[in-house]
HTML snippet that shows the backbone in 3Dmol.js (N, CA, C, O; Angstrom):
<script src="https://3Dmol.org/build/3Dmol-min.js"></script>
<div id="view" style="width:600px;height:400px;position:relative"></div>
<script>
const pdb = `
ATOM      1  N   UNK A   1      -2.822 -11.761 -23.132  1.00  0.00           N
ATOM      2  CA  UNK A   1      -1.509 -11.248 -23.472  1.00  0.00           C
ATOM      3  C   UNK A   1      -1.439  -9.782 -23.074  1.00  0.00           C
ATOM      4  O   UNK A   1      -2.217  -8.854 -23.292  1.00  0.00           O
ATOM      5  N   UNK A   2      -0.418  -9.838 -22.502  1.00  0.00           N
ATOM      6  CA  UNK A   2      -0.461  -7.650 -22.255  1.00  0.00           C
ATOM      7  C   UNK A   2      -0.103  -7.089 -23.192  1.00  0.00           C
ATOM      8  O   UNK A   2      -0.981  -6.289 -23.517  1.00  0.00           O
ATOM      9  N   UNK A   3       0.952  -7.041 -24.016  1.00  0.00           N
ATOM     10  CA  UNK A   3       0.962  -6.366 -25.000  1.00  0.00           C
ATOM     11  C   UNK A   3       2.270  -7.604 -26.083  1.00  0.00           C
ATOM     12  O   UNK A   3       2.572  -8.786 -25.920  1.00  0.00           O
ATOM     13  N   UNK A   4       2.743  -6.479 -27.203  1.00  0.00           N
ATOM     14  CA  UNK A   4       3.039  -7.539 -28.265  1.00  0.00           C
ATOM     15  C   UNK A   4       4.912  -7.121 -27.766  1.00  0.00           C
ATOM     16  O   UNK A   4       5.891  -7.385 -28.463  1.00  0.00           O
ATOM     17  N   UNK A   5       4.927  -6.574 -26.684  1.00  0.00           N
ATOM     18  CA  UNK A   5       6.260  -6.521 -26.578  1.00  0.00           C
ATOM     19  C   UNK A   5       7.014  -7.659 -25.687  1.00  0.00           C
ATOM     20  O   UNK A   5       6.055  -8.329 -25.305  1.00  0.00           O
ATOM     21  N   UNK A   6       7.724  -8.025 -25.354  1.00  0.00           N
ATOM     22  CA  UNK A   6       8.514  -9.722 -25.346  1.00  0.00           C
ATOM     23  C   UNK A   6       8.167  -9.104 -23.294  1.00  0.00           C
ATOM     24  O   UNK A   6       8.412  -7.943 -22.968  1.00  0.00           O
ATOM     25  N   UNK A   7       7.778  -9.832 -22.576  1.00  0.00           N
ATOM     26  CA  UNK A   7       7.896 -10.091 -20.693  1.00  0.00           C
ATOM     27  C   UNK A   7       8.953  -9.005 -20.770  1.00  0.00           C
ATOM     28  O   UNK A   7       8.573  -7.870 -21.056  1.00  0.00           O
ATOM     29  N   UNK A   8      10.083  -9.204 -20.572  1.00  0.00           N
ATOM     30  CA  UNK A   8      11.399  -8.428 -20.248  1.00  0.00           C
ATOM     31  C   UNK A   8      11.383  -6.863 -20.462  1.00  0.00           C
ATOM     32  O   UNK A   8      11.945  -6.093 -19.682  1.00  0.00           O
ATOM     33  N   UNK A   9      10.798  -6.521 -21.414  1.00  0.00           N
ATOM     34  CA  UNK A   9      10.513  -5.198 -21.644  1.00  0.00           C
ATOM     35  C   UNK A   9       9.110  -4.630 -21.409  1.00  0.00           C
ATOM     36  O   UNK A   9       8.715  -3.649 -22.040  1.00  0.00           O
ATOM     37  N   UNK A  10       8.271  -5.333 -20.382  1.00  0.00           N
ATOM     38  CA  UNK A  10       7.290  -4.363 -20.152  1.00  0.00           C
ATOM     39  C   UNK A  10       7.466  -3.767 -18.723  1.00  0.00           C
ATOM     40  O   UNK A  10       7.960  -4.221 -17.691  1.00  0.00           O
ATOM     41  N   UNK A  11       7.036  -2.897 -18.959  1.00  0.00           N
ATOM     42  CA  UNK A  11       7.471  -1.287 -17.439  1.00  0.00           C
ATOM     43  C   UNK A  11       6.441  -1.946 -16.509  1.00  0.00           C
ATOM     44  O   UNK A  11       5.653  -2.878 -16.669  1.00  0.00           O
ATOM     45  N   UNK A  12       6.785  -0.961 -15.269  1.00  0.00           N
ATOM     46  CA  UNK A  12       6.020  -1.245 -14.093  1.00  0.00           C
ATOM     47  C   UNK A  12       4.504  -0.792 -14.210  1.00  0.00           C
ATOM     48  O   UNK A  12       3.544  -1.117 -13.512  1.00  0.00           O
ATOM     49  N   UNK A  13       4.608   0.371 -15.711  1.00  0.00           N
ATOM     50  CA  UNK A  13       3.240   0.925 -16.112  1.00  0.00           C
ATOM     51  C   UNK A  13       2.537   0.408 -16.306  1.00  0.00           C
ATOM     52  O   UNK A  13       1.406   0.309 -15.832  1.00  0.00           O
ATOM     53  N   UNK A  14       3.274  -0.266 -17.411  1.00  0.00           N
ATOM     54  CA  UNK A  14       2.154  -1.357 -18.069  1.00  0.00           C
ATOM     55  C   UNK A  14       1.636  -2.604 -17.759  1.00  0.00           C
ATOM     56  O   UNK A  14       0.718  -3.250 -18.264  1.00  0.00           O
ATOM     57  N   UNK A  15       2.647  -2.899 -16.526  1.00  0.00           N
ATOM     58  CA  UNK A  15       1.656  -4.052 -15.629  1.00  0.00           C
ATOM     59  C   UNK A  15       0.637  -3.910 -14.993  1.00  0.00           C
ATOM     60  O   UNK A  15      -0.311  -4.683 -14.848  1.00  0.00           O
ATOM     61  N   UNK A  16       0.882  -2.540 -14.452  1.00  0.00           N
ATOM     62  CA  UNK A  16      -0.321  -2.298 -13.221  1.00  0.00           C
ATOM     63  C   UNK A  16      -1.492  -1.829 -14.082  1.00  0.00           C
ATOM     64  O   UNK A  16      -2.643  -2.053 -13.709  1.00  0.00           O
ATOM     65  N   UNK A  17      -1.148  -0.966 -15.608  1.00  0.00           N
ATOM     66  CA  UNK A  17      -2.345  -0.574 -16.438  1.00  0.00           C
ATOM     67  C   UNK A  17      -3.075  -1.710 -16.889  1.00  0.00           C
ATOM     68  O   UNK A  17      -4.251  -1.584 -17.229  1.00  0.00           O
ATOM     69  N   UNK A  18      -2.515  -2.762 -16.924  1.00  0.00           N
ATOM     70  CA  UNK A  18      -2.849  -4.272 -17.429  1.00  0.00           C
ATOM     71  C   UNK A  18      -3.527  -4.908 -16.309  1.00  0.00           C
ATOM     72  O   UNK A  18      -4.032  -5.987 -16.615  1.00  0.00           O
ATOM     73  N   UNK A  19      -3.731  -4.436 -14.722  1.00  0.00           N
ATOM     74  CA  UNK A  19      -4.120  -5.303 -13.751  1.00  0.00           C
ATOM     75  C   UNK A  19      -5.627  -4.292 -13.462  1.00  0.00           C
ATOM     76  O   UNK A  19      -6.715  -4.828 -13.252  1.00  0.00           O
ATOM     77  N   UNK A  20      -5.456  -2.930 -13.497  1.00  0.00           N
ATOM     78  CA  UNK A  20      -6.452  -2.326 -13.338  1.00  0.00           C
ATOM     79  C   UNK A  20      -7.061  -2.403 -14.187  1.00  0.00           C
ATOM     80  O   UNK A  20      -8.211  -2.214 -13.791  1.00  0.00           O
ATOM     81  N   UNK A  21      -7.059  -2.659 -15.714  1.00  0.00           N
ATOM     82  CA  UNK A  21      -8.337  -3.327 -16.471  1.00  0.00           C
ATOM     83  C   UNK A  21      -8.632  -4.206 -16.154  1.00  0.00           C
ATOM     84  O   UNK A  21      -9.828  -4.467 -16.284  1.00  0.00           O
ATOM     85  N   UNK A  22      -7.788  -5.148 -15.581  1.00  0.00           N
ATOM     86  CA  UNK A  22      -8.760  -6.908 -15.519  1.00  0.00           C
ATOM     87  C   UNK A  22      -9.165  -6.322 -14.025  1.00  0.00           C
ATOM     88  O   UNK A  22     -10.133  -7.035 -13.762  1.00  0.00           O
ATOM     89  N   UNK A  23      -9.027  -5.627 -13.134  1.00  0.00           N
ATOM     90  CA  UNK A  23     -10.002  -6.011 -12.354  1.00  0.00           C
ATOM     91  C   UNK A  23     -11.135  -6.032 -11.848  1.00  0.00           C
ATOM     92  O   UNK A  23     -11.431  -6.677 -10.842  1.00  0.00           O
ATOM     93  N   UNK A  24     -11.881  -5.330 -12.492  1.00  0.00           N
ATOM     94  CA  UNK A  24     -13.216  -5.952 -13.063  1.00  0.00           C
ATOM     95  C   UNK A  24     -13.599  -6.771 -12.969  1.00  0.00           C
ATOM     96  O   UNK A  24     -14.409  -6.899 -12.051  1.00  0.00           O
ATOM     97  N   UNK A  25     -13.273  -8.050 -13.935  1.00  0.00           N
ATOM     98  CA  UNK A  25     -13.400  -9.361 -14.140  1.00  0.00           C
ATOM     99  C   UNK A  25     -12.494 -10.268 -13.225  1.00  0.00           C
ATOM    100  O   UNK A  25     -12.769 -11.438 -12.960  1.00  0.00           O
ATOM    101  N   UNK A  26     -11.457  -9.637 -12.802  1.00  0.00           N
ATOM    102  CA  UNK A  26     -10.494 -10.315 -12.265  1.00  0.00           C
ATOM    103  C   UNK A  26     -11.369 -12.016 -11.187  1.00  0.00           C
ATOM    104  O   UNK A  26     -10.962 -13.169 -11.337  1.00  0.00           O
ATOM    105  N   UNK A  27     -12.239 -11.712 -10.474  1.00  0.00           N
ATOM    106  CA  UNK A  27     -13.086 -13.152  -9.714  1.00  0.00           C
ATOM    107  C   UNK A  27     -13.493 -13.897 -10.649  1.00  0.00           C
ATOM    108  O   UNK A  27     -14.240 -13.427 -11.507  1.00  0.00           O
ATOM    109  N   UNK A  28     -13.150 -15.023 -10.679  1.00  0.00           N
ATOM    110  CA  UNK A  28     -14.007 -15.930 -10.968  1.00  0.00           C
ATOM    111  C   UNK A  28     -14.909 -16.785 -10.253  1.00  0.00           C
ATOM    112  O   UNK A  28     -14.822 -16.664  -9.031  1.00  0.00           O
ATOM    113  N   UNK A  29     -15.831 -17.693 -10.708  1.00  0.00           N
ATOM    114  CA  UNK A  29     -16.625 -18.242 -10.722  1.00  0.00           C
ATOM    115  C   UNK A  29     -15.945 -19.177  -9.459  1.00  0.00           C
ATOM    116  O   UNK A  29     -14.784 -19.585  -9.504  1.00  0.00           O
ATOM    117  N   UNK A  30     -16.845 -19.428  -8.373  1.00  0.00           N
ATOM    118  CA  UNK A  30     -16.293 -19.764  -7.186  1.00  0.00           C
ATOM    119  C   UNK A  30     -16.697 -21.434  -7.276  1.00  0.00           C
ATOM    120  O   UNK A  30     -16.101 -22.316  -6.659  1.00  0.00           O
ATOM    121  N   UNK A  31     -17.860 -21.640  -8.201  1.00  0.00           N
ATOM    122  CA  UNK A  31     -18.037 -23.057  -8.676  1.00  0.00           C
ATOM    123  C   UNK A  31     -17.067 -23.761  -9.352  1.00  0.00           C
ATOM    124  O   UNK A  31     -16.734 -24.895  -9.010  1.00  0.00           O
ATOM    125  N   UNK A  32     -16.644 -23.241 -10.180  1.00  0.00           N
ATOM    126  CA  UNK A  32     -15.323 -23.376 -10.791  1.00  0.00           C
ATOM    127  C   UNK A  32     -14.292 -23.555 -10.240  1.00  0.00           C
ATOM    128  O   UNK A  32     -13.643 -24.513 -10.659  1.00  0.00           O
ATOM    129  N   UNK A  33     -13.706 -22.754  -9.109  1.00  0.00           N
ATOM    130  CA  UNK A  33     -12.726 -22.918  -8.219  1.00  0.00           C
ATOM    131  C   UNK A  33     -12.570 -24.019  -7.294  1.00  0.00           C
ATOM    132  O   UNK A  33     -11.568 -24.571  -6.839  1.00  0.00           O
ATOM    133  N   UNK A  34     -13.812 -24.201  -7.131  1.00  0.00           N
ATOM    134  CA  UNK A  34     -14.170 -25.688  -6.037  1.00  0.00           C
ATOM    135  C   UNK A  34     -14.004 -26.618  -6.845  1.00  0.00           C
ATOM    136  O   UNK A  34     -13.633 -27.572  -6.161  1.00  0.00           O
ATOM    137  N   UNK A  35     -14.079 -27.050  -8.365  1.00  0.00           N
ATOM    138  CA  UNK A  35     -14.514 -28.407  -9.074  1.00  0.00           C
ATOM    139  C   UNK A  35     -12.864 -28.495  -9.315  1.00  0.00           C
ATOM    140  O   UNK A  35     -12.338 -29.537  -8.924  1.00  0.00           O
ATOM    141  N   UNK A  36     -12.149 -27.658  -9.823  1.00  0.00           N
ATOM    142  CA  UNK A  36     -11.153 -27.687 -10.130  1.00  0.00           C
ATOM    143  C   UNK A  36     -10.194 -27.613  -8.693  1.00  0.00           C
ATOM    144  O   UNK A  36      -8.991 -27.473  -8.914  1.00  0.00           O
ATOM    145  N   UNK A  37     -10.489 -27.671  -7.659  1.00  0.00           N
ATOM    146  CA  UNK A  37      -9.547 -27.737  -6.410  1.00  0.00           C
ATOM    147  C   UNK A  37      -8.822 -26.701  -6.096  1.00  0.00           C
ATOM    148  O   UNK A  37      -7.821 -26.759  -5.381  1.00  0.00           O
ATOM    149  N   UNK A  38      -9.293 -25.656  -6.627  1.00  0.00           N
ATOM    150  CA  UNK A  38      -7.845 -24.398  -6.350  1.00  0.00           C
ATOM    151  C   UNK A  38      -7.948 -23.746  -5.057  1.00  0.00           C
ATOM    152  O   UNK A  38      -7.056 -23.102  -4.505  1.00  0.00           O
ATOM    153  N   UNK A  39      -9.232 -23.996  -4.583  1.00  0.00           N
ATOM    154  CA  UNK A  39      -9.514 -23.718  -3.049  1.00  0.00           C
ATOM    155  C   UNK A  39      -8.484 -24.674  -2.123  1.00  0.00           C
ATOM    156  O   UNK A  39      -7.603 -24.334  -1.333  1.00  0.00           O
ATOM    157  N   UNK A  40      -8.842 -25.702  -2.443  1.00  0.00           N
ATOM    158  CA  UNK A  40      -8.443 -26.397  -1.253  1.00  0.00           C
ATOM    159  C   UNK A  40      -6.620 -26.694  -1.710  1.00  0.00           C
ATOM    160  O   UNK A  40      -5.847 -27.192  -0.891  1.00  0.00           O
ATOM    161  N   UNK A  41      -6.252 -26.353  -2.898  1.00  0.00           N
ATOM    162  CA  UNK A  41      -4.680 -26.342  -2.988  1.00  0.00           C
ATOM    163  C   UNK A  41      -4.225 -25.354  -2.254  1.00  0.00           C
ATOM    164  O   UNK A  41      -3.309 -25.425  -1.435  1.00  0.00           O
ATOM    165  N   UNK A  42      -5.113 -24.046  -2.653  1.00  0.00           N
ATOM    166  CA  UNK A  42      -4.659 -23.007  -2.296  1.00  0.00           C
ATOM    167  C   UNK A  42      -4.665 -22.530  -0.454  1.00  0.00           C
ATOM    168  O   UNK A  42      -4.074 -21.604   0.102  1.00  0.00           O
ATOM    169  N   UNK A  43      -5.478 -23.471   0.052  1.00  0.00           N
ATOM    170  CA  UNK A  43      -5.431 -23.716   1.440  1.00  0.00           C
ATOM    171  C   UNK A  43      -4.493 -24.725   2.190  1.00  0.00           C
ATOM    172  O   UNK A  43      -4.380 -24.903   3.403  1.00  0.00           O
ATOM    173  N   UNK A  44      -3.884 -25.306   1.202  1.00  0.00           N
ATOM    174  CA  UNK A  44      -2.893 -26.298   1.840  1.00  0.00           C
ATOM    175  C   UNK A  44      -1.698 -25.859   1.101  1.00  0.00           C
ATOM    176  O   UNK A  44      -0.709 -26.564   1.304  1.00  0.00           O
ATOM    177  N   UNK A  45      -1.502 -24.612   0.083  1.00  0.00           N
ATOM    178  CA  UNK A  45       0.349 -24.195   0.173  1.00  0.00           C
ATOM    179  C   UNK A  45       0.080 -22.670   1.224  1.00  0.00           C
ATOM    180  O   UNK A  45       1.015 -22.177   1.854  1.00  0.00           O
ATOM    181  N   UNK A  46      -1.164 -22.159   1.249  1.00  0.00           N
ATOM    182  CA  UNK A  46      -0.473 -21.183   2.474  1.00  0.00           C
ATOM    183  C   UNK A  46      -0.966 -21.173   4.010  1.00  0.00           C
ATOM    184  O   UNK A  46      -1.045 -20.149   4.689  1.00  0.00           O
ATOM    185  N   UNK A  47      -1.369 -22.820   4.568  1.00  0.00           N
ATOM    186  CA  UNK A  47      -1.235 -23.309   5.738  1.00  0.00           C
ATOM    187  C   UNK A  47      -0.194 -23.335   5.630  1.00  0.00           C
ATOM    188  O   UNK A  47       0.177 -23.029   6.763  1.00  0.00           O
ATOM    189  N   UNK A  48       1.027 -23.552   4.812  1.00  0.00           N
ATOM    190  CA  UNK A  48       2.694 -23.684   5.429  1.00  0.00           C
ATOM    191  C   UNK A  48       3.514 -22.876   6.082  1.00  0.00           C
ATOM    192  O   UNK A  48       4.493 -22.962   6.823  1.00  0.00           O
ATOM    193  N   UNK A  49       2.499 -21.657   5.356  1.00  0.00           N
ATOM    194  CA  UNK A  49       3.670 -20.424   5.525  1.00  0.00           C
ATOM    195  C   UNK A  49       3.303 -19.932   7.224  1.00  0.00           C
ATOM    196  O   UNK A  49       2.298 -20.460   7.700  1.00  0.00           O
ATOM    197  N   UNK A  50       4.015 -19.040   8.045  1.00  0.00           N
ATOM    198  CA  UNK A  50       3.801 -18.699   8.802  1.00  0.00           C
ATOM    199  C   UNK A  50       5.417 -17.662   9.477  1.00  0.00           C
ATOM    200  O   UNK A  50       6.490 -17.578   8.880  1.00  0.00           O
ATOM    201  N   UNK A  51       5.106 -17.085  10.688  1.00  0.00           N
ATOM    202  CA  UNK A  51       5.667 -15.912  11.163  1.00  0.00           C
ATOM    203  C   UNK A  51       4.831 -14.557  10.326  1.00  0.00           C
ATOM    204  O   UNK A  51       3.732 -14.026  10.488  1.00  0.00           O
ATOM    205  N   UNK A  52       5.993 -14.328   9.357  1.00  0.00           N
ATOM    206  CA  UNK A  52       5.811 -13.174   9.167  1.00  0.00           C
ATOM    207  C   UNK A  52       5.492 -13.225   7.436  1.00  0.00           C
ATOM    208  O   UNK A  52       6.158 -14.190   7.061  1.00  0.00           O
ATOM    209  N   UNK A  53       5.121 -12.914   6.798  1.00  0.00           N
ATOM    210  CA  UNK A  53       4.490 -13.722   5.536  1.00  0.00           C
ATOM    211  C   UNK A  53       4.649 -12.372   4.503  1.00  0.00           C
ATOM    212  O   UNK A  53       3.966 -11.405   4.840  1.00  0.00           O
ATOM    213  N   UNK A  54       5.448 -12.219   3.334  1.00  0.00           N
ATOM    214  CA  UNK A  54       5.354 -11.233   2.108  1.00  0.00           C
ATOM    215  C   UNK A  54       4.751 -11.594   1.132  1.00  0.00           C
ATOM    216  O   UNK A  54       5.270 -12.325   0.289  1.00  0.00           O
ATOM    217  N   UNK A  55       3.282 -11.060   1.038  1.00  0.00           N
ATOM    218  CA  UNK A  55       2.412 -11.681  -0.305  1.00  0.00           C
ATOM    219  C   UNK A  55       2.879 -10.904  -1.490  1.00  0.00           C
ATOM    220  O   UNK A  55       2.755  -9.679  -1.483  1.00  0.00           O
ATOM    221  N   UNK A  56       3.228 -11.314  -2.162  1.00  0.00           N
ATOM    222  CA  UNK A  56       4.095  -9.863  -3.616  1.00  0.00           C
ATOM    223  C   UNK A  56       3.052 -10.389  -4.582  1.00  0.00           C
ATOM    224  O   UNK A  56       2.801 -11.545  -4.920  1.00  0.00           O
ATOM    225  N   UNK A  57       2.444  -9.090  -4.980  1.00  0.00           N
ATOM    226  CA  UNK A  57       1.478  -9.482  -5.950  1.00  0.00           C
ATOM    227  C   UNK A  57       0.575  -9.883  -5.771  1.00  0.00           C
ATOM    228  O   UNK A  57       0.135 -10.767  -6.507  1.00  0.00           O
ATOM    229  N   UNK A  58       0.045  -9.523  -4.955  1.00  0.00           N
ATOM    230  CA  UNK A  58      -1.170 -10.184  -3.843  1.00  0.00           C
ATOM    231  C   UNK A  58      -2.729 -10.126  -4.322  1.00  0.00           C
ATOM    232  O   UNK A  58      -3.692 -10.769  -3.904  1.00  0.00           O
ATOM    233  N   UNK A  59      -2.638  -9.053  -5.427  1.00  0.00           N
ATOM    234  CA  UNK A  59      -3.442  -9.032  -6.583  1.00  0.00           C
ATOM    235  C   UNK A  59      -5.102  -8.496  -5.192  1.00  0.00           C
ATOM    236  O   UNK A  59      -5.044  -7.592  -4.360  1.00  0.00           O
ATOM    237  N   UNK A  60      -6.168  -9.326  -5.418  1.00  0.00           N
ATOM    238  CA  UNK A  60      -6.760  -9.032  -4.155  1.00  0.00           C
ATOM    239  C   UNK A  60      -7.008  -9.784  -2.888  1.00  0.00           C
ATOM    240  O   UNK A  60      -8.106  -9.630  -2.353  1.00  0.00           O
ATOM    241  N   UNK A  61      -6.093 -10.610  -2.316  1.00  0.00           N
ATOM    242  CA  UNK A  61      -6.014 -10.182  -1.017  1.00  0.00           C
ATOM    243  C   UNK A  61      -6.302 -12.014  -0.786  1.00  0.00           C
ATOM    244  O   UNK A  61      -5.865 -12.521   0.247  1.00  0.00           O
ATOM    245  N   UNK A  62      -7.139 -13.003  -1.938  1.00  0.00           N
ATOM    246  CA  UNK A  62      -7.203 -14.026  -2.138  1.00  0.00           C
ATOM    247  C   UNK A  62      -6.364 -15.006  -0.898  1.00  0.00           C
ATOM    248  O   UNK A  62      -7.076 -15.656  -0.131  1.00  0.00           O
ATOM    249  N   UNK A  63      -5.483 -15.045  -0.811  1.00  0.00           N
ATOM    250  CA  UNK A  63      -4.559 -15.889   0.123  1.00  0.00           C
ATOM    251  C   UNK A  63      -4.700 -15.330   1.209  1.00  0.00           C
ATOM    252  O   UNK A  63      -4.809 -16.244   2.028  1.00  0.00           O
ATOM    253  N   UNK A  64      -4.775 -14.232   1.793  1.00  0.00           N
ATOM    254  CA  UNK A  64      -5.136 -13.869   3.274  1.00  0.00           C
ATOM    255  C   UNK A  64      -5.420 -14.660   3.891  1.00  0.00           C
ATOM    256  O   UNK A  64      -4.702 -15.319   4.643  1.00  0.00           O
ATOM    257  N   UNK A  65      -7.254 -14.814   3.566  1.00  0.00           N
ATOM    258  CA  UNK A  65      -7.542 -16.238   4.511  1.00  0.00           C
ATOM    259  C   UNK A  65      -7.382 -16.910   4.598  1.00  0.00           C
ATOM    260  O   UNK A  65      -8.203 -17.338   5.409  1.00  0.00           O
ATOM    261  N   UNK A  66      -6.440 -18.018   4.186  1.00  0.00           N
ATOM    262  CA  UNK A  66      -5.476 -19.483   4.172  1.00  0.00           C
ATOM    263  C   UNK A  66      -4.316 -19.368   5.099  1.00  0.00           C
ATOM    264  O   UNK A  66      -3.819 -20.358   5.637  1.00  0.00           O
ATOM    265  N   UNK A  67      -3.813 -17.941   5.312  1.00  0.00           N
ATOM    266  CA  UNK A  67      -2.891 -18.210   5.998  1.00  0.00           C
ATOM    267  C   UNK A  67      -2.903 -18.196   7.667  1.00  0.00           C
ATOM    268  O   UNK A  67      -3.617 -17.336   8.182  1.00  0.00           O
ATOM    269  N   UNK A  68      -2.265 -18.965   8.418  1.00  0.00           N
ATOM    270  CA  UNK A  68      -2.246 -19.601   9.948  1.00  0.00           C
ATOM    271  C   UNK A  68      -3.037 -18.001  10.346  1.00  0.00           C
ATOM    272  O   UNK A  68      -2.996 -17.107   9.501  1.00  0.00           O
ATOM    273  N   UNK A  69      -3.624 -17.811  11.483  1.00  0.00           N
ATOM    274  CA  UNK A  69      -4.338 -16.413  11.925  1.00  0.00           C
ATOM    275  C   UNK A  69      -3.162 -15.593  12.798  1.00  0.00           C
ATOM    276  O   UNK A  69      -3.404 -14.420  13.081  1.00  0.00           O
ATOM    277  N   UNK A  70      -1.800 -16.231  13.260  1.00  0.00           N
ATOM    278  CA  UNK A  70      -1.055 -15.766  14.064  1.00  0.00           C
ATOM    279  C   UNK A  70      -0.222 -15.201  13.463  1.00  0.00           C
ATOM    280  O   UNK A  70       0.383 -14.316  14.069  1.00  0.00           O
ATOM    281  N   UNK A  71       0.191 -15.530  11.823  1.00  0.00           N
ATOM    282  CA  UNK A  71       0.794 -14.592  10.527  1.00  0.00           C
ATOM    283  C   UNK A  71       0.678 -13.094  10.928  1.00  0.00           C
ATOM    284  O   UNK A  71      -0.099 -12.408  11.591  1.00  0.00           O
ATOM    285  N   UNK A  72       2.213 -12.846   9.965  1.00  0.00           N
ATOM    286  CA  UNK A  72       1.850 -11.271  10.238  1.00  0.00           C
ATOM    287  C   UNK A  72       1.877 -11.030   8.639  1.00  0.00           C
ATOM    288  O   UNK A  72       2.926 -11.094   7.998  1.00  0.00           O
ATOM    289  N   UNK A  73       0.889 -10.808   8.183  1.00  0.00           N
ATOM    290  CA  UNK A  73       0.515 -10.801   6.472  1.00  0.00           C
ATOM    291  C   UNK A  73       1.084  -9.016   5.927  1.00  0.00           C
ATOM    292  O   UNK A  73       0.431  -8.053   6.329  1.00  0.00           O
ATOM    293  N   UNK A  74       2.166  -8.832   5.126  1.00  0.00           N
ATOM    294  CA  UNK A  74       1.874  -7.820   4.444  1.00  0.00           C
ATOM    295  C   UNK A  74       1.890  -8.137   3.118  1.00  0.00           C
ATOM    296  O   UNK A  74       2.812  -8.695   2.523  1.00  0.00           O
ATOM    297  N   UNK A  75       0.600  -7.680   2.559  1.00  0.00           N
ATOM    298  CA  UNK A  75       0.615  -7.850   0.768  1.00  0.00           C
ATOM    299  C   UNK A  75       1.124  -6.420   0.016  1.00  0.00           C
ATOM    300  O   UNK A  75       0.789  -5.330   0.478  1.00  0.00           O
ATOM    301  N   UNK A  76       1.878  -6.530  -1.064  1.00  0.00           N
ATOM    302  CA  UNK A  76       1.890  -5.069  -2.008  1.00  0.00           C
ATOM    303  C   UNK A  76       1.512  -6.033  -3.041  1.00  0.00           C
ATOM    304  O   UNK A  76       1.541  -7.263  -3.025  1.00  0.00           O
ATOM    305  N   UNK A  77       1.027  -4.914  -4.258  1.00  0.00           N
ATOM    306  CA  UNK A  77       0.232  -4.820  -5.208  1.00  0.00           C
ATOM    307  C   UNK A  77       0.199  -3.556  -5.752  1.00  0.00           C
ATOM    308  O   UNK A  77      -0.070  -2.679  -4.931  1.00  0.00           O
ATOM    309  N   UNK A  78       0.550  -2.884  -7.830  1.00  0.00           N
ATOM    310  CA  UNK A  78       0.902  -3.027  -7.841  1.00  0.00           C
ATOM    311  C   UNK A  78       0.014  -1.825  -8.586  1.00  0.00           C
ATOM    312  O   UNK A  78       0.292  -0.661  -8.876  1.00  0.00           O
ATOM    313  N   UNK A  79      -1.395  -2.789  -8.792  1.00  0.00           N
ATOM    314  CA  UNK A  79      -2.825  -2.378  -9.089  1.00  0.00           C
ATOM    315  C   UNK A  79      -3.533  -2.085  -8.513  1.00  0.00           C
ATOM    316  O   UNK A  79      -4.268  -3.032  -8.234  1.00  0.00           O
ATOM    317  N   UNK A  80      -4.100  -0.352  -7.671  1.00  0.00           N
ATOM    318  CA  UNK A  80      -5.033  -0.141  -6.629  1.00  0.00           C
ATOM    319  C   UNK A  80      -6.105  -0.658  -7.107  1.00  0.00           C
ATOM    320  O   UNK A  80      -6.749  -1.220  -6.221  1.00  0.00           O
ATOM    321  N   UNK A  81      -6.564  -0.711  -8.092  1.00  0.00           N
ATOM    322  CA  UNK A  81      -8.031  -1.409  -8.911  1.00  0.00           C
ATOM    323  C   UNK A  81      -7.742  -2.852  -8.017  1.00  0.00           C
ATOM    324  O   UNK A  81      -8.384  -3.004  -6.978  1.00  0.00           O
ATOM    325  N   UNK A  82      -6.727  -3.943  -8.460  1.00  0.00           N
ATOM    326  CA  UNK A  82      -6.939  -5.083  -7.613  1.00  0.00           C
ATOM    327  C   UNK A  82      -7.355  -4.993  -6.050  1.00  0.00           C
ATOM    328  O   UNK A  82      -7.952  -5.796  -5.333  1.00  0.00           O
ATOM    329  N   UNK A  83      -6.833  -3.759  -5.805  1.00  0.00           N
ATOM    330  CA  UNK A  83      -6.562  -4.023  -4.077  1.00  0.00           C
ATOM    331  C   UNK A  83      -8.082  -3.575  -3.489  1.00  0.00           C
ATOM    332  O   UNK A  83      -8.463  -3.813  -2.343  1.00  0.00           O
ATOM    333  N   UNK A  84      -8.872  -2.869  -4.536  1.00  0.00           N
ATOM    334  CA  UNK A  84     -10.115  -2.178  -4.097  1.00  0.00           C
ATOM    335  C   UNK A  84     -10.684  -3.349  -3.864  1.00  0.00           C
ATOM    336  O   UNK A  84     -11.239  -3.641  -2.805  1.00  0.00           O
ATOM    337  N   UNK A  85     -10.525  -4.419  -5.298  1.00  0.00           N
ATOM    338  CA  UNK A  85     -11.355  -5.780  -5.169  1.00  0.00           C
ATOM    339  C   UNK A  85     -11.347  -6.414  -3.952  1.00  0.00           C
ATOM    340  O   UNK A  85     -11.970  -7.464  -3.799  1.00  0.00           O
TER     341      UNK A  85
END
`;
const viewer = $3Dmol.createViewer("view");
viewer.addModel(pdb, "pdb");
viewer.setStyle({}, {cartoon: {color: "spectrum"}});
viewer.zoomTo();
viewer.render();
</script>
């Protein structure tokens, strides 16, 4: 939970203060990711995309490699802590 105030009212502060603590921890367990399929979902919704591609929230950078190599990828983010990841 980010804080005890309702989605609608939290600032742009307090998201990104909320993303640069988790990122740290932000990876998980890549065993995990494989048993549960999020690899290979996540490789078959951004094989679709292609031209010119806006990752919003791109957190770290995760979907990059899924997408076609002829993409023109720009991610923003939101959290430099994520983007270091």
């Amino acid at each position: 939970m980010l804080h005890s105030r309702t989605p609608s009212r939290l600032s742009t502060d307090d998201i990104r203060q909320y993303y640069d603590r988790q990122a740290g921890t932000y990876r998980k367990d890549e065993r995990l990711k494989i048993l549960l399929g999020e690899k290979r979902l996540r490789r078959q919704l951004m094989a679709r995309a292609r031209g010119k591609i806006l990752d919003v929230a791109c957190g770290t950078g995760e979907n990059f490699t899924y997408f076609a190599e002829n993409s023109e990828v720009t991610g923003i983010e939101l959290s430099a802590a994520m983007l270091d990841r």
